[in-house]
N, C-alpha and C positions, 0 to 999 in steps of 0.2 A: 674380672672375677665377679660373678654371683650370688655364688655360694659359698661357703659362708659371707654374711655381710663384713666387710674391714670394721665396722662401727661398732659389731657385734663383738669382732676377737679384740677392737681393742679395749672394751670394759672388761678386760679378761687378763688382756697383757697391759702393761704399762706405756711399750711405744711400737712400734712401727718396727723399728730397729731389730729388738729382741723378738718381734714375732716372725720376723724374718730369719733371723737366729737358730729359734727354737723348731720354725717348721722343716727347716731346713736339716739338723739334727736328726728332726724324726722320720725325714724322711729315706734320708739316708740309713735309717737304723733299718726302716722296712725293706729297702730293697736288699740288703746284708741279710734281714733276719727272715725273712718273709714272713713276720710275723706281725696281724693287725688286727688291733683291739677291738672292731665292729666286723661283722660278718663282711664280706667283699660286696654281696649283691646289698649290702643296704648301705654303701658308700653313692652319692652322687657323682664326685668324680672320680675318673677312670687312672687320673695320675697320683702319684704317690704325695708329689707336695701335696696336692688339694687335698687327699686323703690326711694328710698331718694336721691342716689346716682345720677340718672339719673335725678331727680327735681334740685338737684345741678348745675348741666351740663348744664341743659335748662336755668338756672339764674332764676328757680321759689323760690328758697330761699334765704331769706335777711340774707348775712353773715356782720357782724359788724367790721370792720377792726380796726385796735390798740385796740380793747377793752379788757378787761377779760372774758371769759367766765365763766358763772354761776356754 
């Protein structure tokens, strides 16, 4: 992976773990909702993880800090 850098989303998330967690989450949401928070033609990648990954990055997704994940 290139894009986003891992170094990047992890000043952003906490570990590895839940970034895996959380892209996974969203990306699942988009192929259910087809619904995605950056226009399509200005995502770099063509997949949905990456697309979660890169929403990450931009700070379009609310991560919840010290909480439990579902």
């Amino acid at each position: 992976m290139i894009y986003p850098s891992i170094d990047k989303l992890l000043n952003i998330v906490d570990s590895k773990y839940q970034l895996v967690h959380i892209a996974a989450r969203r990306s699942k949401e988009m192929t259910k909702t087809e619904y995605f928070q950056i226009p399509i033609s200005k995502y770099t990648s063509s997949k949905n993880i990456g697309r979660a990954l890169e929403e990450v990055s931009e700070g379009l997704v609310n991560i919840k800090r010290g909480e439990e994940l579902e």
